[in-house]
C-alpha positions as CSV (number, residue, x, y, z in Angstrom):
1,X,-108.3,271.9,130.4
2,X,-111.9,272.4,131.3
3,X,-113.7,274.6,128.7
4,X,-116.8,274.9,130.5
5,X,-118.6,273.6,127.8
6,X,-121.2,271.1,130.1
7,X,-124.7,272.0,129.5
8,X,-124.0,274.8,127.1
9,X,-126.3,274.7,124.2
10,X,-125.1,276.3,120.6
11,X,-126.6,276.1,117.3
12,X,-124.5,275.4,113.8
13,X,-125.1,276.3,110.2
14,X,-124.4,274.4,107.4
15,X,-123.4,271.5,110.0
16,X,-124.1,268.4,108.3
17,X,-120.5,267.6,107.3
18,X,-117.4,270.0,107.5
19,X,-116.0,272.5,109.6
20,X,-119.5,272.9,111.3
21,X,-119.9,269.6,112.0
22,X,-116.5,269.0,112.8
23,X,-117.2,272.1,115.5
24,X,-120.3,270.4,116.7
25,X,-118.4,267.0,117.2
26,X,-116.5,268.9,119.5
27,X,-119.0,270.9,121.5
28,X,-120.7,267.3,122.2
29,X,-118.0,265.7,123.3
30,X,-117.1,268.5,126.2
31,X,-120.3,268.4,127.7
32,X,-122.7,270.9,125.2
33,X,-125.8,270.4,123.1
34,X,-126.4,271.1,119.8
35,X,-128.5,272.4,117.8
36,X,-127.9,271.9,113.6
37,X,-128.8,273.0,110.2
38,X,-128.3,272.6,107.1
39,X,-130.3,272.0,103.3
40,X,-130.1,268.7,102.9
41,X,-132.5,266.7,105.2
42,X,-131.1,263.1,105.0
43,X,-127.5,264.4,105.7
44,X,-129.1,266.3,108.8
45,X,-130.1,263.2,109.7
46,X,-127.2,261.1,109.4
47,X,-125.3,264.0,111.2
48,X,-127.8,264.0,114.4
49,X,-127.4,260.3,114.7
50,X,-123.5,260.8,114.8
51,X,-123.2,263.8,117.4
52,X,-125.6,260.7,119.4
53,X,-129.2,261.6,118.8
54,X,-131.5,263.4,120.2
55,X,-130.3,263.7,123.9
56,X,-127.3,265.5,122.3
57,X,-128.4,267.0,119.2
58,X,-131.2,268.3,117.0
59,X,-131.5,268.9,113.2
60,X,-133.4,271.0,111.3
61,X,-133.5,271.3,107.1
62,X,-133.0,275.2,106.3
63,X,-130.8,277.6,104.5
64,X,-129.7,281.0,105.7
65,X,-131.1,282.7,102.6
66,X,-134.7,282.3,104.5
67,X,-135.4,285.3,106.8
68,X,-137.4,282.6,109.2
69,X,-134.2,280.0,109.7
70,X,-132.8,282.0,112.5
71,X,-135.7,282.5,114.8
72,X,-136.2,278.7,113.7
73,X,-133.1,278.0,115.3
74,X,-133.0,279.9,118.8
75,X,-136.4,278.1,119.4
76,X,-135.4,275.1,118.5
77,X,-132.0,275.6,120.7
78,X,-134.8,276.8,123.5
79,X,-137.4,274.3,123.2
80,X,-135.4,271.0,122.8
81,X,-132.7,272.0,125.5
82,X,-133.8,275.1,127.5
83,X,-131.3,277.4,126.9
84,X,-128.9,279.0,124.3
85,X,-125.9,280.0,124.9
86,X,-124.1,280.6,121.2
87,X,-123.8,279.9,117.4
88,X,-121.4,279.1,115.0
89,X,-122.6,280.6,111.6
90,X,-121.1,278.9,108.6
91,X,-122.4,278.9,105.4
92,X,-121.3,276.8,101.8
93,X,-118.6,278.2,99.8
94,X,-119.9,280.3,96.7
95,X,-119.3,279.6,92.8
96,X,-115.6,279.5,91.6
97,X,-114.6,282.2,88.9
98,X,-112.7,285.7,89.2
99,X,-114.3,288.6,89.8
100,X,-114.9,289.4,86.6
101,X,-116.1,286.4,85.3
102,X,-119.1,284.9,87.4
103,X,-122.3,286.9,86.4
104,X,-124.8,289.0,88.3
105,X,-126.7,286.6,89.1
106,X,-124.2,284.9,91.0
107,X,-123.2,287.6,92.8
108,X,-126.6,288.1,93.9
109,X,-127.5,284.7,95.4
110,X,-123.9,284.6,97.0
111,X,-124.8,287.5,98.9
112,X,-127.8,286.8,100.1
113,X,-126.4,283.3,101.9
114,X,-123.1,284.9,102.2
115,X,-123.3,288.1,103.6
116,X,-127.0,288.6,104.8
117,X,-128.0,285.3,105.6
118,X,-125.0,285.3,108.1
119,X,-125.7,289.1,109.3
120,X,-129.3,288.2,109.7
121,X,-128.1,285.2,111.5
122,X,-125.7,287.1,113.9
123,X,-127.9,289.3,114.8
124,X,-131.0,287.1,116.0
125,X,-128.6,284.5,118.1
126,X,-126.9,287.9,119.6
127,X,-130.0,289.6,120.7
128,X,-131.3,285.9,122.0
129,X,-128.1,285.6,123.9
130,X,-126.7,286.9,127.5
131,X,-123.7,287.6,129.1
132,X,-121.4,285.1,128.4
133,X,-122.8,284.4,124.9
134,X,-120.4,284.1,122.0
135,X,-120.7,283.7,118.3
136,X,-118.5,282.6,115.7
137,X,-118.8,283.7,111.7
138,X,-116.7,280.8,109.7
139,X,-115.3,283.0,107.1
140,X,-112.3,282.6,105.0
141,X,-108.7,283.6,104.8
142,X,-109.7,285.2,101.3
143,X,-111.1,287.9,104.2
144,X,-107.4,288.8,104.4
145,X,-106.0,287.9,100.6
146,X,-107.7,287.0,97.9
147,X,-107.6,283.5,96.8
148,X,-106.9,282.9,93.2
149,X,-110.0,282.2,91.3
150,X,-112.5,282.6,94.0
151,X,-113.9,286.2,93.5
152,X,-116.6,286.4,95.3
153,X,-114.9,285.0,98.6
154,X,-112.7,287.7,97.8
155,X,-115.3,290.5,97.3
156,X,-117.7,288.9,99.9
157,X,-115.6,287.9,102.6
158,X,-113.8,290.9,104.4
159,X,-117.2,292.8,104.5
160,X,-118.4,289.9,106.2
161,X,-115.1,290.8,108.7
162,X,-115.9,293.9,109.1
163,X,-119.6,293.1,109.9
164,X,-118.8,290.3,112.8
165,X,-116.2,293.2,114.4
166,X,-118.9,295.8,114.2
167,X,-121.7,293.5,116.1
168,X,-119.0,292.6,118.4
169,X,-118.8,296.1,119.8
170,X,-122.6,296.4,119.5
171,X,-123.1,293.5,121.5
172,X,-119.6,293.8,123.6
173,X,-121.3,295.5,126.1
174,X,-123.7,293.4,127.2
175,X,-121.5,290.3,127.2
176,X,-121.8,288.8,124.1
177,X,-118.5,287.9,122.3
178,X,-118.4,287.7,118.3
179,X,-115.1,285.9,116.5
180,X,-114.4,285.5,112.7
181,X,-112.5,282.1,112.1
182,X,-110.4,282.0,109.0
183,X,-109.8,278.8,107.7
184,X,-107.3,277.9,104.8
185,X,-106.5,274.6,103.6
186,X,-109.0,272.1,105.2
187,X,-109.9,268.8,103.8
188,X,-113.8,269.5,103.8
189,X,-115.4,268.3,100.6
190,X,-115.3,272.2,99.4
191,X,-111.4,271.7,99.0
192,X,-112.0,268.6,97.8
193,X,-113.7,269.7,95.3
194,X,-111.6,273.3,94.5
195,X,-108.5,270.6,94.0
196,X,-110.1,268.6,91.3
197,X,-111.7,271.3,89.3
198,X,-108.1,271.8,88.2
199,X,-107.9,268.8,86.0
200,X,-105.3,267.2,88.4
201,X,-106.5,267.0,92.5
202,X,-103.1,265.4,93.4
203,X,-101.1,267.9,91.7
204,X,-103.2,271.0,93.0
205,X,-102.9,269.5,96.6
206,X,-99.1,269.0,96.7
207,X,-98.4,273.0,95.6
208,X,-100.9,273.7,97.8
209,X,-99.2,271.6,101.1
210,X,-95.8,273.3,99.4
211,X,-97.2,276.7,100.1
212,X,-98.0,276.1,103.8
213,X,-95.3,276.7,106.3
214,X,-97.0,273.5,107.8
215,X,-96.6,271.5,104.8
216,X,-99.5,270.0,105.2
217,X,-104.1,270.6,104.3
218,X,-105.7,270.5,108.0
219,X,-108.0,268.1,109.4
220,X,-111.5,269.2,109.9
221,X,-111.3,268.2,113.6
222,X,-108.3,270.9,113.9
223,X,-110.5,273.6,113.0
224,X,-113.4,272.1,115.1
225,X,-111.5,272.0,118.4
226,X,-110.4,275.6,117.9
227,X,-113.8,276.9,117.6
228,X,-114.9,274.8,120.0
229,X,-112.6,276.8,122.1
230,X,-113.3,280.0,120.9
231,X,-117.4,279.6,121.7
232,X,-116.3,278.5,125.2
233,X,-116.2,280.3,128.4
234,X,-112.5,280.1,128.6
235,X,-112.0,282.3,125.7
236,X,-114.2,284.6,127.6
237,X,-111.9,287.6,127.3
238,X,-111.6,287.2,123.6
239,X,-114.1,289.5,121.4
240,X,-113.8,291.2,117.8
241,X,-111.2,289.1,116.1
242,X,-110.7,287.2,112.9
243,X,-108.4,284.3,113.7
244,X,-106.4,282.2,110.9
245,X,-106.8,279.0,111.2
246,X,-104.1,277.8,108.0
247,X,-101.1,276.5,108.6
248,X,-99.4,279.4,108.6
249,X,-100.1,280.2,105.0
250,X,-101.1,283.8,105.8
251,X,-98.3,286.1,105.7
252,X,-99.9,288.9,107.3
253,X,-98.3,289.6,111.0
């Protein structure tokens, strides 16, 4: 199946390793360019010279929580390739703890990344982009349940849903299409690392797999191919939803 992808140009967020480079991997390989970002420079670096340098892809070191790194990003996408033609906004997971445990502070800095880094985000690629455009938000599937101790994914999240379906009407219109992907289980180095804060990784990761009607974590590249999909013309009739992408381990119809 031909995506359509050839030529396209996206930028990624926090695409140095995980889902959004996983994403970016695939992009590259049917055809588009890429433009990435993340806060670490050397692991930018790395990352550029794996999606196959320059001719391919492009790095820059930022974080969301800067008003400029968006702007920064659609002229990088337009000076290096010449075009732009979507995003895929994803951003590190914030501090464990309930709700009631992880301070103000906390809170705080999690919402600037979380939430208005990724709105400010959305909002400059969508007014940079025409018809056929699409954006996707990596969220979570906290956006749907909570996840036990992960508060604020679960008091961050679904605003953050809410949010990419508002722009996609906003932007509808003009043909711009906005998505929210929902990952769940993933073996990024965020799951990695949620499995052995519990004193015993191998333990967490088997109740976990027993919990998923897949019986199994994903594979980064799984997640990638999806939104690789979902950012591509032939999901051009798709606009304003927040897709699962966990096993099954949703129960929600």
């Amino acid at each position: 199946m031909d995506l359509g992808l050839a030529g396209r140009v996206y930028v990624l967020t926090g695409a140095s390793g995980g889902l959004g480079f996983a994403t970016a991997e695939q992009l590259v390989a049917d055809g588009a360019r890429v433009v990435i970002s993340a806060r670490a420079p050397e692991r930018v670096a790395a990352a550029v010279d794996a999606l196959g340098g320059p001719e391919r892809a492009v790095g820059l070191t930022a974080d969301l929580s800067d008003p400029e790194t968006p702007q920064r990003l659609v002229t990088a996408a337009r000076t290096q390739f010449g075009r732009l033609d979507g995003a895929l906004i994803s951003v590190g997971g914030p501090p464990r703890g309930t709700a009631a445990q992880v301070t103000d502070e906390q809170w705080r800095e999690s919402f600037e990344t979380v939430v208005l880094g990724s709105v400010r985000a959305a909002r400059t690629v969508a007014a940079a982009l025409t018809d056929g455009g699409a954006i996707g938000l990596v969220l979570s599937t906290s956006a749907r349940g909570p996840v036990p101790g992960l508060g604020i994914s679960n008091g961050l999240r679904p605003g953050l849903a809410g949010v990419a379906k508002d722009i996609a009407d906003e932007y509808g219109p003009r043909g711009v299409r906005v998505v929210g992907l929902l990952p769940g289980r993933i073996m990024t180095d965020r799951n990695r690392e949620l499995f052995a804060a519990t004193g015993d990784a191998e333990r967490a990761r088997a109740e976990a797999e027993a919990s998923i009607p897949l019986r199994r974590i994903g594979e980064p590249a799984e997640f990638g191919r999806f939104a690789a999909f979902l950012l591509s013309p032939a999901a051009g009739y798709v606009t304003g939803i927040t897709v699962p992408v966990d096993g099954g381990a949703l129960r929600g119809l």
